[in-house]
C-alpha positions as CSV (number, residue, x, y, z in Angstrom):
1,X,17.2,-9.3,-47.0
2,X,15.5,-11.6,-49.6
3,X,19.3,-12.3,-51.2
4,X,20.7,-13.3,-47.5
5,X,17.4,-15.4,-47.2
6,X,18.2,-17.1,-50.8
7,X,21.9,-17.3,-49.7
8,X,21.0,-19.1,-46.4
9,X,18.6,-21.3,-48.1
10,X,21.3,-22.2,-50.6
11,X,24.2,-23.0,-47.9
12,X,21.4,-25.5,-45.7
13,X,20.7,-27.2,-49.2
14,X,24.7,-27.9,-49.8
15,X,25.2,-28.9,-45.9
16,X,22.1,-31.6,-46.9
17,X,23.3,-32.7,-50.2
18,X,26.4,-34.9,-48.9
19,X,24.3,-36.0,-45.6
20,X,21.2,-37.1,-48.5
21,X,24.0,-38.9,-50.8
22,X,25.2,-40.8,-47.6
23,X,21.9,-42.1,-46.9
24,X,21.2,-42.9,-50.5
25,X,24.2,-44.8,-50.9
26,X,23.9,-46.9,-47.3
27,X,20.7,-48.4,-48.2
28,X,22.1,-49.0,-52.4
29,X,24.9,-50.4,-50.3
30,X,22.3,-52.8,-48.5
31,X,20.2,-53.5,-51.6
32,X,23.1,-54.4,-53.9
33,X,24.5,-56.5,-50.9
34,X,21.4,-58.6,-50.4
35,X,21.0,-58.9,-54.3
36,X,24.9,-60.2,-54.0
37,X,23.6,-62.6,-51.7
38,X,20.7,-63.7,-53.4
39,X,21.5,-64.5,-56.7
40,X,24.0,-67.1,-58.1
41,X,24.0,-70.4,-59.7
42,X,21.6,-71.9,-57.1
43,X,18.2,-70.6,-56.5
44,X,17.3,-69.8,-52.5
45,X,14.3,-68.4,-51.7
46,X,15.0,-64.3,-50.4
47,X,13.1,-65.1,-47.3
48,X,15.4,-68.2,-46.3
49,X,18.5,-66.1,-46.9
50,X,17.3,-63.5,-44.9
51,X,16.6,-65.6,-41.7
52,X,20.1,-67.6,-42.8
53,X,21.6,-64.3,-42.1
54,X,19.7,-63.1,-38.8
55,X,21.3,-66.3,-36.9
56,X,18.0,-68.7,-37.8
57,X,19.5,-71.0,-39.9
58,X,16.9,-73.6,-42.1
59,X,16.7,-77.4,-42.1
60,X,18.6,-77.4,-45.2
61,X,22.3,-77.6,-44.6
62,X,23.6,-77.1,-47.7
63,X,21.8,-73.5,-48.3
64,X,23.1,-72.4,-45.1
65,X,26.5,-73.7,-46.2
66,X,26.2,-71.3,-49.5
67,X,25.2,-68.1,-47.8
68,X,27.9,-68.8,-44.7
69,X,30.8,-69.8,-46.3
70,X,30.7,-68.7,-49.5
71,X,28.0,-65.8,-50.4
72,X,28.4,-63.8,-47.3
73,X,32.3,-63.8,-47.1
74,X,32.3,-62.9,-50.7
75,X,29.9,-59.7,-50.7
76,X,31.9,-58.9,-47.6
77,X,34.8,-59.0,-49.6
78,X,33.7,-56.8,-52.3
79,X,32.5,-54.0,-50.0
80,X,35.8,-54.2,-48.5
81,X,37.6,-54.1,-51.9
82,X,35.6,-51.1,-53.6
83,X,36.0,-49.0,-50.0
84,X,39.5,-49.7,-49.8
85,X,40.8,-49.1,-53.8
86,X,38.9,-46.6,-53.7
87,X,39.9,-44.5,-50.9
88,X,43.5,-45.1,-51.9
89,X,43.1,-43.6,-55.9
90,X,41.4,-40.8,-53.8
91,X,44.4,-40.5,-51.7
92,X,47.4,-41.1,-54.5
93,X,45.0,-38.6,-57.1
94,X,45.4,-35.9,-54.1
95,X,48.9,-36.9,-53.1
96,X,50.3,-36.4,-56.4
97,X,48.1,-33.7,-58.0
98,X,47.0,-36.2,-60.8
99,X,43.4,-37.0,-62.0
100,X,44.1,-40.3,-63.3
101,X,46.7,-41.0,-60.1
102,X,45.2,-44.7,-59.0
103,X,47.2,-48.0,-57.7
104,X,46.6,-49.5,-61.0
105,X,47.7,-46.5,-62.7
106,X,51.2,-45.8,-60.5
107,X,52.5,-49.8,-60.4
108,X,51.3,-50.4,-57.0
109,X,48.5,-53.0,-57.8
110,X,52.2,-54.8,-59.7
111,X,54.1,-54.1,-57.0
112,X,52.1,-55.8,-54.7
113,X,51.0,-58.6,-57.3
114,X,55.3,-59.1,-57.4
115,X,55.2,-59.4,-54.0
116,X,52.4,-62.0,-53.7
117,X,54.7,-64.2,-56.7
118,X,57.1,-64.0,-55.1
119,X,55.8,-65.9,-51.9
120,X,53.4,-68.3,-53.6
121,X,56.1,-69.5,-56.6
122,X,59.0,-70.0,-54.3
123,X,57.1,-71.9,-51.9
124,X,56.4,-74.1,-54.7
125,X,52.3,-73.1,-54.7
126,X,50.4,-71.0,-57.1
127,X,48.5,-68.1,-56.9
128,X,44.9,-69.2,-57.1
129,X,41.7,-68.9,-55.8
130,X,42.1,-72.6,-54.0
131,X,45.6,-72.1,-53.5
132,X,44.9,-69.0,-51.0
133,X,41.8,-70.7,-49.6
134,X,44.3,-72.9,-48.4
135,X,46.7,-70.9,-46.4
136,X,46.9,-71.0,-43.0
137,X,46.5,-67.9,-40.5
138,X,50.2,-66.7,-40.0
139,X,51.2,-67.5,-43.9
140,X,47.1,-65.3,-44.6
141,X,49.7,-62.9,-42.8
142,X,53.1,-63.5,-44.9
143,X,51.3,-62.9,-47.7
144,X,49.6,-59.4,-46.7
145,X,52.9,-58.4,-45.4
146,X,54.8,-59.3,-48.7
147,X,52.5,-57.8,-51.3
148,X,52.0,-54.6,-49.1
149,X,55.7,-54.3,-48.6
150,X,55.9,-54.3,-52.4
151,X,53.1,-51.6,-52.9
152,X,54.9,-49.9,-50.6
153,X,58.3,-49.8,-52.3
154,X,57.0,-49.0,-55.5
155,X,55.0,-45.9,-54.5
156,X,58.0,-44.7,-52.9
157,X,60.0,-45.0,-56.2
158,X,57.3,-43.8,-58.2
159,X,57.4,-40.8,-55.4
160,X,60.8,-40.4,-55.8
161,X,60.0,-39.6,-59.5
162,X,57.6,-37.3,-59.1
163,X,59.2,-35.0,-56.8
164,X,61.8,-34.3,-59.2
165,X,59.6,-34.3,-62.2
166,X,56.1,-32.2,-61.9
167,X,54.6,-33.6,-65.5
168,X,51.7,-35.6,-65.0
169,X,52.2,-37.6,-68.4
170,X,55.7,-38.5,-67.4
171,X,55.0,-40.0,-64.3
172,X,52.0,-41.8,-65.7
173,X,54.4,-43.3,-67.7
174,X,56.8,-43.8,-64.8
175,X,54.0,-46.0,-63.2
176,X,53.5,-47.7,-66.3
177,X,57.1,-48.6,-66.6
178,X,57.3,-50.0,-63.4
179,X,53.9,-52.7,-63.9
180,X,55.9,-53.7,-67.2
181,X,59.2,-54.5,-65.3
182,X,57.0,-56.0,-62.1
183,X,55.1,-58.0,-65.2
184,X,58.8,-58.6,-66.5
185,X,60.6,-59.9,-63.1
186,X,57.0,-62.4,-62.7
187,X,57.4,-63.8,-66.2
188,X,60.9,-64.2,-65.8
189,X,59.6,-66.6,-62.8
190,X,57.2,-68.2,-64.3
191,X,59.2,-69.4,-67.0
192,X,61.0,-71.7,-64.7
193,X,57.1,-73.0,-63.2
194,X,55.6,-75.6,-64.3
195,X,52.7,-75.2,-67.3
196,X,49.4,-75.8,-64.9
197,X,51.5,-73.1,-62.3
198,X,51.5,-70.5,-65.0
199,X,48.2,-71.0,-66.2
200,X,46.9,-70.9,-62.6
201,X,49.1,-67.6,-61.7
202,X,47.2,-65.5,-65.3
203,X,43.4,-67.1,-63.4
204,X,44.2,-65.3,-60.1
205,X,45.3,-62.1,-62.3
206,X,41.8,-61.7,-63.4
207,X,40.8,-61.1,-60.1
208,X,38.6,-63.3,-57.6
209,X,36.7,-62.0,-54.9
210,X,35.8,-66.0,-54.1
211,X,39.1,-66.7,-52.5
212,X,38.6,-64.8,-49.5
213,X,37.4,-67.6,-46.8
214,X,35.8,-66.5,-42.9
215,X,39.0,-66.9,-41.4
216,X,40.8,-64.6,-44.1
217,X,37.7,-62.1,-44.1
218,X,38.6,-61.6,-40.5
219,X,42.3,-60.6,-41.4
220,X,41.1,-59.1,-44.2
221,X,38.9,-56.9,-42.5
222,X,41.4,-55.3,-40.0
223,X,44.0,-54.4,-42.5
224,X,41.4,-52.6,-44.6
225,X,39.6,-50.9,-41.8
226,X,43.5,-49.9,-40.3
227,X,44.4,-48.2,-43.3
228,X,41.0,-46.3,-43.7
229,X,41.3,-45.3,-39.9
230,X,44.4,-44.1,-41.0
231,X,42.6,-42.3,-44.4
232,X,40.3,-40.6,-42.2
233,X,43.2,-39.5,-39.9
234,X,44.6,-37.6,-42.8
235,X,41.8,-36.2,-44.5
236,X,42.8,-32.8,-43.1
237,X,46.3,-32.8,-44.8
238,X,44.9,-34.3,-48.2
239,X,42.5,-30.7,-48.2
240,X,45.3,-28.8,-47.3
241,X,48.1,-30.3,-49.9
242,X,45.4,-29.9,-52.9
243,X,47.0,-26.2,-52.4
244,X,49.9,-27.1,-53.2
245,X,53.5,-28.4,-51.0
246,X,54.1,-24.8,-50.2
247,X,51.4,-23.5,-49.1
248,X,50.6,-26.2,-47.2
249,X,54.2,-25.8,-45.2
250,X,53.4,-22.1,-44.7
251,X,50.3,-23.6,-42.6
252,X,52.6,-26.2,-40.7
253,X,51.5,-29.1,-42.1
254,X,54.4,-31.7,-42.1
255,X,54.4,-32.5,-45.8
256,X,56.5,-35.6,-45.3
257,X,55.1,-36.8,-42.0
258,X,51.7,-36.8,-44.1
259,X,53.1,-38.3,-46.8
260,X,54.5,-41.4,-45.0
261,X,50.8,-42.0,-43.6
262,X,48.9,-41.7,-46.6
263,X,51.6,-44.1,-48.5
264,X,51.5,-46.0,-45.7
265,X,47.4,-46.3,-45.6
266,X,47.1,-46.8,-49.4
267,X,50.1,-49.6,-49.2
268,X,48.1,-51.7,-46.3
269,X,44.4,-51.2,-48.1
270,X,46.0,-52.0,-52.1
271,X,48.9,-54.6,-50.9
272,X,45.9,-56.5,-48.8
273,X,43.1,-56.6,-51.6
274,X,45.7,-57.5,-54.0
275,X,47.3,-60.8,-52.1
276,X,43.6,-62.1,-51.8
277,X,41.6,-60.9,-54.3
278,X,44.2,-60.6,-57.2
279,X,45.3,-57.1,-59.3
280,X,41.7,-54.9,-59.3
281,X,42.0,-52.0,-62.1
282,X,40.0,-49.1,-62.6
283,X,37.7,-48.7,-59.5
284,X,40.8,-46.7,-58.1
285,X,40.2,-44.7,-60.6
286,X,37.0,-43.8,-61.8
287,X,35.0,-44.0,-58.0
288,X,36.7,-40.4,-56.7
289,X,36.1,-39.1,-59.5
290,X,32.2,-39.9,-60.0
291,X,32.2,-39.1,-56.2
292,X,33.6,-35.5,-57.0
293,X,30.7,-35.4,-60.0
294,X,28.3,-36.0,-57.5
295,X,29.2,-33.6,-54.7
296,X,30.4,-31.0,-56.4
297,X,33.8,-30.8,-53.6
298,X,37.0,-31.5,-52.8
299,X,36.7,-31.9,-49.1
300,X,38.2,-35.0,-48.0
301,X,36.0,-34.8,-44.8
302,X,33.3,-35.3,-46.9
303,X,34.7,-37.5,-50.2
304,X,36.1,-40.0,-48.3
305,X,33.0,-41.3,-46.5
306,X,31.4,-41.0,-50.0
307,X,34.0,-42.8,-51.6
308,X,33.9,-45.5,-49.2
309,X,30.3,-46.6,-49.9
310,X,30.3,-45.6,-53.7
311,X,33.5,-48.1,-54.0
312,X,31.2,-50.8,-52.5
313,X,28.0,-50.4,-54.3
314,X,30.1,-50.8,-57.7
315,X,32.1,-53.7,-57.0
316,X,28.6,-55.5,-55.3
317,X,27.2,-54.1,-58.9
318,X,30.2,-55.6,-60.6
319,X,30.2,-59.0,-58.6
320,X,26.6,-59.4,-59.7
321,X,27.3,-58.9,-62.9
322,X,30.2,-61.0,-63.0
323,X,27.9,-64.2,-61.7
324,X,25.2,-64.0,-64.6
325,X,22.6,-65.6,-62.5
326,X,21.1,-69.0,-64.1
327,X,24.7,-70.1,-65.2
328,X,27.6,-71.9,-63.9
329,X,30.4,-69.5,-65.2
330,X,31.6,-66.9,-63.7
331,X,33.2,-63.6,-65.7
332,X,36.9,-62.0,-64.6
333,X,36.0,-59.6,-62.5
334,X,38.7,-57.3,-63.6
335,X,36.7,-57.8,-67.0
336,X,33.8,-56.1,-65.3
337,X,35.5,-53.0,-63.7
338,X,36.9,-52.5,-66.6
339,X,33.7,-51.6,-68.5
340,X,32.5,-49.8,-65.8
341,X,36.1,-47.8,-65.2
342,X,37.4,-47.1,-68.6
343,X,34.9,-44.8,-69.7
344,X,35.3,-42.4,-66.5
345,X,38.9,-42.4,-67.5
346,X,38.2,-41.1,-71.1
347,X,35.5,-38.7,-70.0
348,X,38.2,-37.3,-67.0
349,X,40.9,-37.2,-70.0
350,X,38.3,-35.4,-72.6
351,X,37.2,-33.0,-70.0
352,X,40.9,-32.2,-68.7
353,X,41.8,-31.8,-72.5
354,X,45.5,-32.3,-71.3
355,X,47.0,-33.7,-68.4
356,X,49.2,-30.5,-67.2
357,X,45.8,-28.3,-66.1
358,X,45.4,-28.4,-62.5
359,X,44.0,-30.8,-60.4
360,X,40.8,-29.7,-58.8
């Protein structure tokens, strides 16, 4: 009786543990948001941007002007950004079996950098922060639809790959392969560009989350929140195919019907980020897996809701960082993710000890 007891107690404490790390993680999410908000280059009192937000805007224009247009979009943005990359290194880490699978990793951050190049360079613009500010709302569009279409077609290839080679390593280096020739084909372009295009083109590969205006939040915003509709949808195939594409036939799962929406999904959330906020690395990455450290699980049901917020509260994190409050400059953001990133990537490979163990 007293084991059962200890058992039961044990379960309810497990079932609380995720529904505790949600709540912990909302209101990080709101504290790291308002601090987002809060700090930068000019000094606004916290109780002015808090009735700036709640629709009772001050005398002074100019600070409702800077937590409108610019500081509200932005932290917007990165919420969007650390949800989105990193549901989809959560969904290509399960898709493929690999724990350092992430659209950095595979080529699909280049892919859909290639296809962002290839609209701004041959419509004679660059790819910049002011450049994109300056699109209008169908080209917002052409551009979304070109870089997604080319994270689309290079997870496909790398796909391809991997279903007739099953080494991890190999198709690491398969994904690495294809971001050199992306990197190639773009250079290649930008050697015909003119000298203030090409130094314009490596600023926007730093990543920005500053280039994201109202109107392209609003665009943003339903791409992102389509393909994590569409994340959530599958979250019952990712469980099942961490078993393995056999076993998850023998259930009647359709492994390729599954596999379309989950390419599909990461394509829309990666290609999207990508076109406005530049290539992003390591937040694919290393978010699942310090989600999977914290829980303790592999169910999707549970990891991807987790995911979701923990993605946001490090890029908020990252954007503060990035802003070194008192000062003008502003750090790469991919500078900061970085930091942050690489190290869970060298824990995951030290823990792993090789890349052929299995995927858990």
């Amino acid at each position: 009786m007293e084991s059962r007891a200890k058992e039961e107690i044990l379960n309810r404490k497990k079932k609380r543990k995720p529904l505790i790390l949600l709540v912990v993680l909302f209101f990080a999410l709101l504290f790291f948001f308002i601090g987002d908000i809060a700090l930068g280059s000019i000094h606004i009192p916290l109780n002015k941007i808090i009735s700036i937000l709640f629709a009772d805007p001050t005398d002074n224009l100019a600070w409702n002007n800077i937590i409108l247009k610019i500081r509200l979009p932005k932290a917007t943005t990165a919420v969007l950004v650390g949800a989105a990359l990193s549901v989809s290194g959560l969904q290509m880490q399960t898709l493929f079996r690999n724990p350092l699978a992430g659209p950095s990793v595979l080529g699909i951050t280049s892919g859909a950098s290639l296809g962002v190049a290839l609209v701004m360079l041959s419509s004679g613009f660059v790819t910049t922060v002011f450049a994109i500010r300056s699109l209008g709302f169908l080209s917002s569009w052409l551009l979304i639809f070109s870089a997604t279409m080319g994270a689309f077609l290079t997870l496909l290839f790398v796909l391809a790959i991997a279903s007739k080679v099953r080494d991890n390593v190999i198709l690491l280096l398969v994904g690495l392969m294809v971001s050199h020739i992306t990197i190639a084909l773009v250079s290649i372009w930008q050697y015909f560009s003119q000298p203030d295009q090409i130094k314009d083109y490596l600023m926007w590969t730093f990543g920005s989350l500053g280039g994201v205006t109202r109107e392209h939040l609003f665009i943003l915003s339903i791409v992102v929140v389509l393909g994590l509709m569409m994340a959530f949808g599958t979250s019952k195939a990712l469980n099942v195919l961490l078993l393995g594409e056999n076993y998850a036939r023998s259930l009647g799962l359709s492994v390729n019907y599954s596999r379309i929406i989950i390419i599909i999904s990461t394509s829309l959330m990666a290609g999207s980020i990508t076109a406005f906020c530049g290539p992003i690395g390591f937040i694919g990455i290393a978010v699942p897996h310090l989600s999977r450290s914290l829980l303790n699980t592999s169910d999707h049901k549970i990891l991807i809701p987790v995911v979701c917020l923990l993605g946001g509260v490090i890029m908020l994190f990252c954007d503060i960082v990035t802003h070194l409050p008192g000062k003008q400059s502003i750090l790469p953001i991919n500078a900061i993710t970085s930091l942050i990133g690489a190290p869970v990537v060298i824990s995951v490979i030290l823990r792993k000890n090789n890349l052929k163990s299995s995927f858990s």
